[in-house]
C-alpha positions as CSV (number, residue, x, y, z in Angstrom):
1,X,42.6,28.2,17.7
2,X,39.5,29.6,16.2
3,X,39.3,33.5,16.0
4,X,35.3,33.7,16.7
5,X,36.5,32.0,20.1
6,X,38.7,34.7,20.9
7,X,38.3,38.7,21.5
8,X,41.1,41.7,19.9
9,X,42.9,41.6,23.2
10,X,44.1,38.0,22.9
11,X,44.7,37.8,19.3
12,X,46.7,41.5,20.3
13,X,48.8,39.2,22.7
14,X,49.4,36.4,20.1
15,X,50.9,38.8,17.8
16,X,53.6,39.1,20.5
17,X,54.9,36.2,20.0
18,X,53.9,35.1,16.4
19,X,52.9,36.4,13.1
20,X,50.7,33.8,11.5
21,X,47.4,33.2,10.4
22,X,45.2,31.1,8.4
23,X,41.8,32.0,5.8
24,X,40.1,29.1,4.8
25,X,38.6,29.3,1.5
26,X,35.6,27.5,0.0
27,X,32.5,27.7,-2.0
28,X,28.9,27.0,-1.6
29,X,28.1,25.1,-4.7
30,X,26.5,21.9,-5.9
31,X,28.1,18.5,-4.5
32,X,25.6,16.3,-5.8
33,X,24.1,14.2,-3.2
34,X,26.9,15.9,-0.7
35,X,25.8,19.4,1.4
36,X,26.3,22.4,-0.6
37,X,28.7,23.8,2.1
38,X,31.2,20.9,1.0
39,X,34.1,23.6,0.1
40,X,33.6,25.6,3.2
41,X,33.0,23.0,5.9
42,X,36.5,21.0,4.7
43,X,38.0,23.6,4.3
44,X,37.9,25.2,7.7
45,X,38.4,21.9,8.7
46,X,41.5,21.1,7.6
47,X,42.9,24.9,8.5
48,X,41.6,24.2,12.5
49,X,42.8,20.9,12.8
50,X,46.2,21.7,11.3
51,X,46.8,24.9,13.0
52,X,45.1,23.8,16.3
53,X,48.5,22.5,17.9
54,X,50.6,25.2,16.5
55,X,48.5,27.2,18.3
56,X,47.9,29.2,14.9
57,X,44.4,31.6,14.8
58,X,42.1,30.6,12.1
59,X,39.5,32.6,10.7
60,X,36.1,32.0,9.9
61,X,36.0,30.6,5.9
62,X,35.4,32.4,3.1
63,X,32.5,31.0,2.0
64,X,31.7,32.2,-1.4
65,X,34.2,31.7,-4.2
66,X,34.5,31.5,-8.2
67,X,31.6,29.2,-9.8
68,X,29.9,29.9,-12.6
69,X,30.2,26.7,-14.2
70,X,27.6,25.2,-11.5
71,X,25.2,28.4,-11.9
72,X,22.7,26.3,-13.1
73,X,22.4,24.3,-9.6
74,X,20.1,26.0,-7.5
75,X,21.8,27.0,-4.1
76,X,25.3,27.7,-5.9
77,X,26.2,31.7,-5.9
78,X,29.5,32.7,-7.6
79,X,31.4,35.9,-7.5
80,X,33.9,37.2,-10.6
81,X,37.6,36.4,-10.7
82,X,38.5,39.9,-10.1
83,X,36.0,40.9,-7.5
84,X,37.4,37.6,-5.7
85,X,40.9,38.3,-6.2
86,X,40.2,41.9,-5.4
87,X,38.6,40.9,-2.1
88,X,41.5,38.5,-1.0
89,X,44.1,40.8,-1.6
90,X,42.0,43.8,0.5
91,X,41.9,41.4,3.4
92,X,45.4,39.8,3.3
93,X,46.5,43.4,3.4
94,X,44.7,44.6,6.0
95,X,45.9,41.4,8.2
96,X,49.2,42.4,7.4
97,X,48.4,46.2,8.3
98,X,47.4,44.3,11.7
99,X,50.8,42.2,12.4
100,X,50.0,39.0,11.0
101,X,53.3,38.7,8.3
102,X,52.4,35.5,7.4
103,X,48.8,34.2,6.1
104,X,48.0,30.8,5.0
105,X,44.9,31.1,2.5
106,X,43.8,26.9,2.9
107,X,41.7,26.5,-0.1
108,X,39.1,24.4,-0.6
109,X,37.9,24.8,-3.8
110,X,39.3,24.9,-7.1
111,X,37.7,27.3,-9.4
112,X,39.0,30.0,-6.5
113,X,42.7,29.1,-7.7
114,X,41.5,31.8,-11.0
115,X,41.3,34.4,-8.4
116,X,44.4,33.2,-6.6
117,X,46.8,35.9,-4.5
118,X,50.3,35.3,-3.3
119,X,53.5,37.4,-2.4
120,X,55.6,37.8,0.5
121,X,54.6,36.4,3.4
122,X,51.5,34.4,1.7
123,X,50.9,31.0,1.0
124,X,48.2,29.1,-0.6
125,X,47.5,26.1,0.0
126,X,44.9,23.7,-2.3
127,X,44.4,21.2,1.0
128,X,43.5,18.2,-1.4
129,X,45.4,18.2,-3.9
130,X,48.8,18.5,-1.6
131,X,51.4,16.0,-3.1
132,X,51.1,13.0,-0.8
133,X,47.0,13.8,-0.2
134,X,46.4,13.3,-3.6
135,X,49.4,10.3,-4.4
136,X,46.8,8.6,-1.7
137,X,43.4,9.5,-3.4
138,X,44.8,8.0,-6.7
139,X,45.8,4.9,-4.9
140,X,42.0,4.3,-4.3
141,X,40.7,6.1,-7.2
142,X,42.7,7.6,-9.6
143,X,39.4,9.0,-11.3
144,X,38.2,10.4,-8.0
145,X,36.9,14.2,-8.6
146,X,34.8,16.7,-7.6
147,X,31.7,15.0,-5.1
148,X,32.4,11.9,-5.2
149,X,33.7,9.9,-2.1
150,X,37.0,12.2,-1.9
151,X,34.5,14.8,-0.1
152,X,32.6,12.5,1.2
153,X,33.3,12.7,4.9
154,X,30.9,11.9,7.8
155,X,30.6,15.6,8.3
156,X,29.8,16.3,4.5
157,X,27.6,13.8,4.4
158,X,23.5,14.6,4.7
159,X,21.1,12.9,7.0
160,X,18.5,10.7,5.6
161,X,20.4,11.1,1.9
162,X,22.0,7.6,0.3
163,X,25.0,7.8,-2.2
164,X,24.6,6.0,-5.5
165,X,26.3,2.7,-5.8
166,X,29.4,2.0,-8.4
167,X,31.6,4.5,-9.9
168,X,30.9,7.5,-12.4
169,X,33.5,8.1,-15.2
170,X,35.6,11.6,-15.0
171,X,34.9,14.3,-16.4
172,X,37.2,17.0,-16.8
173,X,36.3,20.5,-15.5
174,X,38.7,22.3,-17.0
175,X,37.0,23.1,-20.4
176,X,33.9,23.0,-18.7
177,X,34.8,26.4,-17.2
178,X,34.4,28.3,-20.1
179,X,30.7,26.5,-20.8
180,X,27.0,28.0,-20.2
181,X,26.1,27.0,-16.6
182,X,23.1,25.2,-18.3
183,X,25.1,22.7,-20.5
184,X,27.3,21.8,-17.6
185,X,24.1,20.6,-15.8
186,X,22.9,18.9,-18.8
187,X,26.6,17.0,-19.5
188,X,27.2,16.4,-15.7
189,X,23.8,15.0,-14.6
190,X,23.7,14.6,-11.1
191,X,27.0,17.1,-10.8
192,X,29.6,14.5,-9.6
193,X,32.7,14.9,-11.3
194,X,33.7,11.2,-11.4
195,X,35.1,8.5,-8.9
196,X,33.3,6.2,-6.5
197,X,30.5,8.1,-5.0
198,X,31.6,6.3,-1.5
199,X,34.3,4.5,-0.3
200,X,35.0,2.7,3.1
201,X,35.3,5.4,6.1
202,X,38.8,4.0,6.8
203,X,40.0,4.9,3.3
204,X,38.5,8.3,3.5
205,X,39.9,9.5,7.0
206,X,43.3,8.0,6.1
207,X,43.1,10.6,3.4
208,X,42.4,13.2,5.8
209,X,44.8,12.6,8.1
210,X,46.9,12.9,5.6
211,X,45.6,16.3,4.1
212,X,45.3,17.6,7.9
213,X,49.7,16.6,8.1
214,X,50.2,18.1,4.8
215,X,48.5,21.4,5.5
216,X,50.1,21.7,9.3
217,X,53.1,21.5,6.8
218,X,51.9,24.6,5.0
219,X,52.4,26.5,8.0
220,X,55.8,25.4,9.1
221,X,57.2,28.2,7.2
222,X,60.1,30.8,8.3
């Protein structure tokens, strides 16, 4: 249930009945040989097929999140931690000011978690990296990371662009967060993270059904 495909009046009568909502949550970054909208386009995604037979409103994605590790890729904007945080908490409150009691934040990206907001009523959610998401990424590729075939879906994917071949060695992010944005580029290269660049479409939508199960899950909550 997509709120752009709705006006006030329905989402008013909605409200009669439940209290829920989702915000997606990505980032328009670098993703290699992927589309820069990787974090945003999953991520609303996930949230609409989940909440799409729980009949659950789902709101448009927030599409810019916390990056500046990547600032050196053109086409990758960032925001601060606490104008980020600052944001999500204005407009979780002001859903609650609205009726909605209970708002699922399905994130897609995860330099956002630094900004991340929770308290009664909220959930987040980091759609792949869910327990049993995850437990079936490392059965492929235990090394799989950020842009490689983990996020490499047929609607992530760009038209007329071809994935490496093999597999790239991990590299952490974690201390790279803390790095000029120009010496991540230069130890990063081509901005994968690690893993297979692409795997069989099977193995990837198993994943996904998977991630779309685990996040329905999120909002099964009383």
């Amino acid at each position: 249930m997509r709120v752009i495909d709705h006006n006030w009046m329905q989402l008013e009568a909605y409200l009669e009945t439940d209290d829920r909502i989702v915000l997606p949550l990505g980032s328009v970054e670098q993703h290699a040989y992927l589309s820069l909208g990787v974090d945003v386009i999953l991520a609303q995604r996930v949230a609409e097929e989940a909440a799409e037979p729980l009949g659950v409103p789902v709101l448009p994605a927030l599409a810019y999140g916390i990056t500046p590790y990547f600032g050196a890729f053109p086409g990758s904007p960032t925001v601060s931690v606490e104008v980020y945080r600052a944001l999500l908490h204005d407009i979780v409150g002001s859903l609650r000011e609205q009726g909605f009691k209970r708002v699922l934040l399905v994130n897609g990206h995860g330099g956002n978690s630094a900004g991340r907001v929770e308290g009664t009523g909220v959930r987040w959610h980091d759609w792949w990296a869910a327990p049993r998401t995850r437990a079936a990424i490392d059965a492929i590729d235990p090394e799989a990371s950020h842009a490689s075939w983990m996020e490499n879906f047929p609607w992530t994917r760009l038209e007329g662009i071809a994935q490496p071949e093999g597999h790239k060695p991990r590299t952490d992010i974690a201390p790279l967060r803390s790095e000029p944005a120009a010496k991540v580029r230069e130890l990063i290269g081509d901005g994968s993270l690690g893993g297979y660049y692409e795997r069989p479409d099977e193995e990837v939508l198993d994943v996904w059904a998977i991630g779309v199960e685990e996040t329905r899950e999120a909002l099964e909550w009383h």
